[in-house]
N, C-alpha and C positions, 0 to 999 in steps of 0.2 A: 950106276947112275940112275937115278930119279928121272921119270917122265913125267912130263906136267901135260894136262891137257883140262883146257879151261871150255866151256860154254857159254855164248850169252846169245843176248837178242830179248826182240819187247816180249816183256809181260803175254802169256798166253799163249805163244806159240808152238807152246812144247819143249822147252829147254830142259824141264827137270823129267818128263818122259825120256827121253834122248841120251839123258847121263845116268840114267836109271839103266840103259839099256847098252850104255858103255861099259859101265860097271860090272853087267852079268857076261859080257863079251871075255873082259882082263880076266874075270874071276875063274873063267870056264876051259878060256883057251891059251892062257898066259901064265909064265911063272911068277912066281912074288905073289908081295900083299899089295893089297890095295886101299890107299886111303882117300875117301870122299869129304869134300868139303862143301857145307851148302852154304853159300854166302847170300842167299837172297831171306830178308828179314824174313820173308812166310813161313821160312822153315817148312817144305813140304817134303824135301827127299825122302827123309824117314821113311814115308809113309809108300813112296815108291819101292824101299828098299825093305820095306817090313821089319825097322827097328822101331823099340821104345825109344824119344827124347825124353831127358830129365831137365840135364843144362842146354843154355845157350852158352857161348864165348861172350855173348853180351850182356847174359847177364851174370855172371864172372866177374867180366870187368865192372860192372856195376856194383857189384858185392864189395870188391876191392878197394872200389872210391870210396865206399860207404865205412866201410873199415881204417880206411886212412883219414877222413875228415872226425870218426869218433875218438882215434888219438889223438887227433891234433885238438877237439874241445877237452878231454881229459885230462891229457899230460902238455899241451903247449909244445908238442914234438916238432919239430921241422917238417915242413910238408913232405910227404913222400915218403914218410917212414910207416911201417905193419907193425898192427902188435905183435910181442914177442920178438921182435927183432928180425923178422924174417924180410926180405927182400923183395921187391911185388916180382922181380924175373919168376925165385922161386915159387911163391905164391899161385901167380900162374899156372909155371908150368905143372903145378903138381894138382891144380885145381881141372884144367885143361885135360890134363890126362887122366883123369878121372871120372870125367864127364863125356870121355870116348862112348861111342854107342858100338856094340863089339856085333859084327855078321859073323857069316863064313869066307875067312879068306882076306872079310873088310871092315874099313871102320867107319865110323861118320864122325865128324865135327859139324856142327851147325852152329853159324857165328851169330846168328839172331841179329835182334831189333839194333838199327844204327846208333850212332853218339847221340847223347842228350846237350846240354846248350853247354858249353865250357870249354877247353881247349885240351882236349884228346891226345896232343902230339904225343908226349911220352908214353902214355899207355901205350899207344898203335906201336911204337917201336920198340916196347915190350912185347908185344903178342907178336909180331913181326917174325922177329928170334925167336918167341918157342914155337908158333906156328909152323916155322922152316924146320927148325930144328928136329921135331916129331914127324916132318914130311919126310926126314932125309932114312927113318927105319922104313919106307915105303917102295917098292919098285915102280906103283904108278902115284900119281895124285890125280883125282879129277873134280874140277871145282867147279859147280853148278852158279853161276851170278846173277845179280840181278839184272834188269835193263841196262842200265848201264855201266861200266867197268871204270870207273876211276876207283873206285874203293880197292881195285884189284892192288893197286900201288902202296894205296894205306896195309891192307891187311896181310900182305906176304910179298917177299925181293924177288922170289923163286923166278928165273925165267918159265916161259909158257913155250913145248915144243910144237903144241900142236892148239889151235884155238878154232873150236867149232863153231858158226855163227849160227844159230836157228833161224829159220822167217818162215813163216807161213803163205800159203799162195795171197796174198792180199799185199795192197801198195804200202799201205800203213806197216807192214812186215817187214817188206823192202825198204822201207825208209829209216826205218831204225838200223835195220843191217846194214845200210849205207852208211848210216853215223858213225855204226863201231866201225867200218872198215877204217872210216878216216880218221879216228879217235885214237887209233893203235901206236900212232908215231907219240903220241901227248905221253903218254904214260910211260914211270919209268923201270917200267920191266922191258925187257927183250921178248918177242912173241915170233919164233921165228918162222912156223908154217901157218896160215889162216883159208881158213875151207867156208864154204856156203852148203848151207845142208836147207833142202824146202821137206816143210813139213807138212804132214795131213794132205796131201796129193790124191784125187780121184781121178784117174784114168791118164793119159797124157796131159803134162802142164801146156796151156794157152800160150801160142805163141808171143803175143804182148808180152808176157811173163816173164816166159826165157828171152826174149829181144833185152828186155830190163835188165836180167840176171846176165847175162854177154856183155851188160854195158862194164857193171860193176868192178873193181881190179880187187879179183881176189878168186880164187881157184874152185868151180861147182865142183862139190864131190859126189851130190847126187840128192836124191828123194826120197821121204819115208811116205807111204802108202797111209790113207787115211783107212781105220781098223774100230768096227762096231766091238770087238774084243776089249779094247782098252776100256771104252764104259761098264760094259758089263762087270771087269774087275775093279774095276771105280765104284759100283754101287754097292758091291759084293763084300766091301773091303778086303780083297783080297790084293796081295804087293805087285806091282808088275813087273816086277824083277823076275817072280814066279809064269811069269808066261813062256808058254812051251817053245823049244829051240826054231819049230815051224811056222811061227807069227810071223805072219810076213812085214811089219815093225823090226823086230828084232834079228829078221834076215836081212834087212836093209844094211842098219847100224851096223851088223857083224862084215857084210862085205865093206864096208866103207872104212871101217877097223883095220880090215886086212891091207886095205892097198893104204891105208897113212904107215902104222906101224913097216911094212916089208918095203916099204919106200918105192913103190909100184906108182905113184900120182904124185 
């Protein structure tokens, strides 16, 4: 069986730090492979996880359309036919898979820049099916989102076992992790555990803070420590996946790891 374990939360709070450091957790201490998905258009994991990007998934599918609208001025084809006869599932999937970004252990997909103006349905439930279907050689998935998760619906069926909410000590943080908490019933995937994770923490959080976070209905799993380390290998370019086992970042995530997976919390 496949694990899914998604992230979100607003813009900045560290959500692609977090699944950076999930990722080196499964890879270290867990069997299987693991396949990372970055669904937020910045496309920044990569660079967390110290891979080259080539493709987006978005711009694939953009490739696609671009190729199906020059048969149709060519030859008059029916909408939705490839040259050559090939079939956009295939198309995809073999475009998709080639556009893997290959680690140790893992892989990335980066689904890039959203739809452009026109009616996307069919495409999305093409990548859908090969999206899943390339999850299912995977023992984990972890999928980095943007702000907000309704695209989680468009872009994969997969349920979500575990869904980590990011916020940072700030209301504006909370207010967004509030939204997705309540946003989780709208969408239609199944998300069956959801966690609150505060990030970037100096010293004990304020009780204001935690009185907020006890309000919210959804389960604290705990705090990542805020770390001059991470800019240093921010300026450095070097991957933060590559930070040492003793980062007290990466000691956070790894306990908080333990008690979701061994079903401790």
């Amino acid at each position: 069986m496949t694990i899914t374990i998604a992230l979100a939360g607003k813009g900045g709070v560290g959500k692609t730090t977090a699944a950076g450091m999930v990722i080196k957790y499964l890879i270290q201490n867990q069997s299987g492979a693991v396949l990372a998905i970055d669904a937020d258009p910045s496309s920044n994991l990569n660079m967390v996880l110290g891979l080259d990007l080539d493709w987006t998934v978005g711009e694939i599918r953009e490739g696609m359309l671009d190729k199906v609208k020059d048969s149709i001025n060519q030859t008059g084809a029916a909408m939705g036919a490839m040259p050559g006869g090939m079939s956009k599932h295939d198309y995809l999937t073999y475009e998709i898979q080639s556009s893997l970004s290959e680690g140790d252990r893992f892989d990335l997909i980066a689904m890039g820049r959203s739809e452009g103006p026109g009616c996307y349905c069919a495409v999305n439930h093409n990548l859908r099916e090969v999206i899943d279907s390339i999850s299912k050689n995977y023992r984990y998935v972890v999928i980095d989102n943007e702000a907000g998760m309704e695209h989680l619906s468009r872009r994969t069926t997969r349920d979500v076992q575990h869904l980590l909410i990011v916020t940072d000590p700030t209301m504006r943080g909370l207010v967004a992790a509030e939204r997705i908490i309540k946003m989780q019933d709208e969408l239609n995937i199944n998300i069956e555990n959801s966690y609150l994770i505060l990030n970037r923490v100096v010293g004990e959080p304020a009780k204001p803070l935690m009185d907020k976070i006890n309000q919210l209905d959804v389960t604290f799993l705990g705090t990542i420590p805020s770390d001059d380390e991470l800019l240093v290998f921010e300026f450095e370019g070097k991957p933060l996946v590559n930070l040492g086992d003793d980062s007290p970042v990466y000691q956070a995530v790894a306990a908080m790891m333990e008690q979701i997976l061994d079903g401790s919390i």
